[in-house]
N, C-alpha and C positions, 0 to 999 in steps of 0.2 A: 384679201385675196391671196389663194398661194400660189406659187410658182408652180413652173409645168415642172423646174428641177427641183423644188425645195427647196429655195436658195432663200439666204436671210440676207436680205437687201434692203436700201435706202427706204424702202416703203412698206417692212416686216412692220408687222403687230407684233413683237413678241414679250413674254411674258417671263419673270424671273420666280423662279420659287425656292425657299428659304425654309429647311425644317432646323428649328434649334430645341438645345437642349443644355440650359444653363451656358451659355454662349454669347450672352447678352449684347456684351462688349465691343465682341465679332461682329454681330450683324450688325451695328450703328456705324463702323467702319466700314463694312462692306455695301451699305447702303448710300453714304457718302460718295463711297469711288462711281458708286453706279449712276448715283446723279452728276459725277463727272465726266458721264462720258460723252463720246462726239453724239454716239449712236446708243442712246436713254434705249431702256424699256420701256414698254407702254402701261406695265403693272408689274407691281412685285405683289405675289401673295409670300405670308410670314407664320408658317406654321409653329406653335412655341409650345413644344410638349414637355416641358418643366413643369417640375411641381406646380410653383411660387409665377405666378405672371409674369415673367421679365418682361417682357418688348412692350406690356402697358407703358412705360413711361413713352414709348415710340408714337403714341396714337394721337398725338396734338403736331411731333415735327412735320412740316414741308416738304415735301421732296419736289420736283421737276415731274412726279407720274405719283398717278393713284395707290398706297398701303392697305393691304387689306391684311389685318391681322385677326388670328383665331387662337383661341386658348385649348390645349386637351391635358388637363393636369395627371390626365391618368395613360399619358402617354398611348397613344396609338399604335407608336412603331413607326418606321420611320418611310416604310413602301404607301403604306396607308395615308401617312399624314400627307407624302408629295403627289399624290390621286388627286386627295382633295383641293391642294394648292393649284393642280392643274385644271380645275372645275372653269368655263367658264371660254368666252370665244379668244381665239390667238392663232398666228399661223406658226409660230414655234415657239417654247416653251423650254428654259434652263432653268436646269437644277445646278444648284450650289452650296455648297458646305459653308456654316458661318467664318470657317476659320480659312478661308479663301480670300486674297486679297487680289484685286487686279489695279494693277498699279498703272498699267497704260489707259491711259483716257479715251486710245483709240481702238481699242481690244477689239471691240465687237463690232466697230464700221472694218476695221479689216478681216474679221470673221464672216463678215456678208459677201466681203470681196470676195474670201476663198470658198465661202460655201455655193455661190454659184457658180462653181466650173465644175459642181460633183453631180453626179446622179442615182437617184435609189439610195437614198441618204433615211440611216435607223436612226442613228443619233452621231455627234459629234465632240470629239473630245480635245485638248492642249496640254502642252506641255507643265508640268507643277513642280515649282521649285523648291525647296526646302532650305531652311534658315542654315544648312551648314554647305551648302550647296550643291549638294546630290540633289537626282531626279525624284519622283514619286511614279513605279512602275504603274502608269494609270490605264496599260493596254495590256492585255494577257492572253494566252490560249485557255481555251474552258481545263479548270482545274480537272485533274485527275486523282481518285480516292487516295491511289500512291503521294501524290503531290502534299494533298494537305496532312495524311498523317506523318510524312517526313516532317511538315513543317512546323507540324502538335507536336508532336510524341521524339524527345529528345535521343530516346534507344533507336530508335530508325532513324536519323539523321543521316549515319552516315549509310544505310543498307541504299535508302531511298533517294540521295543529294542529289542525285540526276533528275529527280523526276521532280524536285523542287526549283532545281537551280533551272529547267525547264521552262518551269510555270513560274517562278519571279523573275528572269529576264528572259520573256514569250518575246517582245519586240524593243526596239531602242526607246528610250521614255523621252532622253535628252532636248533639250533645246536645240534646233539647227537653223539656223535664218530658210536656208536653201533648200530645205525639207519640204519633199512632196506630202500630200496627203497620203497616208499609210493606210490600207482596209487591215480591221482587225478582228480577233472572235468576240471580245468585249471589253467594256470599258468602264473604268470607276466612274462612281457619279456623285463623284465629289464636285464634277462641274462637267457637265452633262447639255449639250443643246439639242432637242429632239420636235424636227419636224411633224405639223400635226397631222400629217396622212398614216407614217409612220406609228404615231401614238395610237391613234386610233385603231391599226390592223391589227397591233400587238394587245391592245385593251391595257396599256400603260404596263404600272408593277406591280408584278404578283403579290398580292395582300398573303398570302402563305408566310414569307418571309415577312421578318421583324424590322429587317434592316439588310442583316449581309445575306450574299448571294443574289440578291434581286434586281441586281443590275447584271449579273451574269446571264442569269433568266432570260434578262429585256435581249440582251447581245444573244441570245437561242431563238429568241422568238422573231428579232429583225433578221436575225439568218433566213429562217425558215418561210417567212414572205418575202424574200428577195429582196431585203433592205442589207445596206452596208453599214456599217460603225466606223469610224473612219477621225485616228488620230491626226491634229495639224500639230508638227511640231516645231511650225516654225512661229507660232503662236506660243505667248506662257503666262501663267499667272502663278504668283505665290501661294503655297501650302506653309500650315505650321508643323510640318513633319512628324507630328505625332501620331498612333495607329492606335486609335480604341480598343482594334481585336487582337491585339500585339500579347507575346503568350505561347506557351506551350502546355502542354499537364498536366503541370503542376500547378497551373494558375487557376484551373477551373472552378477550387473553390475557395479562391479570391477575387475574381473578377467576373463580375456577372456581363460583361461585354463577350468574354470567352464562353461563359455557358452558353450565350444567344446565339456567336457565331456556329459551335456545334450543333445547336440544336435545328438552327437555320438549315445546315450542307446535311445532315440528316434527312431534312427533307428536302432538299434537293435532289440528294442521292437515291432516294429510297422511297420519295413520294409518302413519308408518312405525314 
């Protein structure tokens, strides 16, 4: 059943979803924390778009809730693969990055606590910590074209450093015990918890995008039904501080992470 507010409570069905990509490692840890928690999922789906099968060895462990693992060795992308993960009945559903650790046991019974005093809830985001102890700007205003070519293109750095330093510190990321719920334009979904009324208005993530941008979309599209995004930063789990789309342009043809995220805000920008 879901709540009249959304709210993920003692009696949420909800579901966790898992896309990896040679991260194997990751996800046997972060499968572990999540059988430790006060407040279980009721299913983790484990999408593994690697080559090579990794999470096969996963499909005899035990967990405390039902694995459902799927192989797409020809990689789907990564909006595509958390669609399918989300297939299936729940009354809220998180996405998660393999290299996400949640280290409190009780993460998500006090996620239920704070998600029921919100209302018109898109999706829900916490604070992420990084191994040198900086935040992970996981809330932002909708990029602006000035923004991301400041933050490509090393000659406009300095024309354009307003309109980046803008859009990478949009809101405070940090940890705060005493920290209200924040409404924001969008939110990384690197750990993502989204209500199924919400899911459904929006029709999840734009399969257009590969990976980036599609949770900026999702943050366009809960605007635009009257849903909120809504950081809690008095909540936090660990990040391993690394940025796949990390890069300017000179990387473009070395890192095929950089090609995808251009080719992604391409069509974002310009609906090609």
């Amino acid at each position: 059943m879901i709540a009249e507010n959304s709210s993920l409570d003692s009696q949420v069905n909800y579901k966790v979803v898992i896309v990896n990509y040679m991260k194997s490692g990751s996800v046997e840890v972060l499968l572990d924390q999540l059988d430790a928690q006060t407040l279980s999922p009721n299913s983790v789906s484990l999408i593994d778009n690697s080559p090579e099968f990794e999470l096969s060895r996963l499909a005899g462990k035990a967990y405390g809730f039902p694995v459902d693992i799927k192989h797409f060795p020809s990689n789907l992308g990564y909006s595509r693969a958390c669609n399918i993960g989300a297939s299936g009945e729940w009354d809220y559903v998180v996405f998660l990055n393999p290299d996400i650790e949640v280290r409190e046991i009780d993460l998500f019974e006090k996620l239920a606590m704070r998600a029921g005093t919100l209302h018109d809830v898109g999706c829900i985001g916490v604070a992420q910590k990084n191994p040198d102890g900086s935040y992970e700007p996981v809330a932002r205003k909708y990029p602006t074209i000035a923004a991301i070519a400041g933050k490509r293109i090393p000659s406009l750095r300095k024309l354009l450093g307003w309109a980046v330093d803008d859009y990478m510190q949009s809101y405070p990321a940090c940890y705060e015990p005493t920290a209200s719920p924040l409404s924001v334009d969008w939110l990384q979904s690197s750990f993502l918890a989204v209500p199924r009324d919400a899911w459904q208005v929006t029709s999840g993530f734009d399969e257009r995008f590969f990976v980036f941008m599609a949770d900026v979309e999702y943050g366009r599209r809960c605007k635009k039904y009257g849903k909120n995004s809504y950081l809690m930063r008095d909540l936090e789990v660990h990040a391993d501080g690394l940025r796949s789309s990390a890069g300017g342009l000179a990387d473009v043809l070395k890192k095929k992470t950089v090609r995808i995220h251009i080719r992604d805000a391409v069509r974002y920008y310009f609906g090609i």
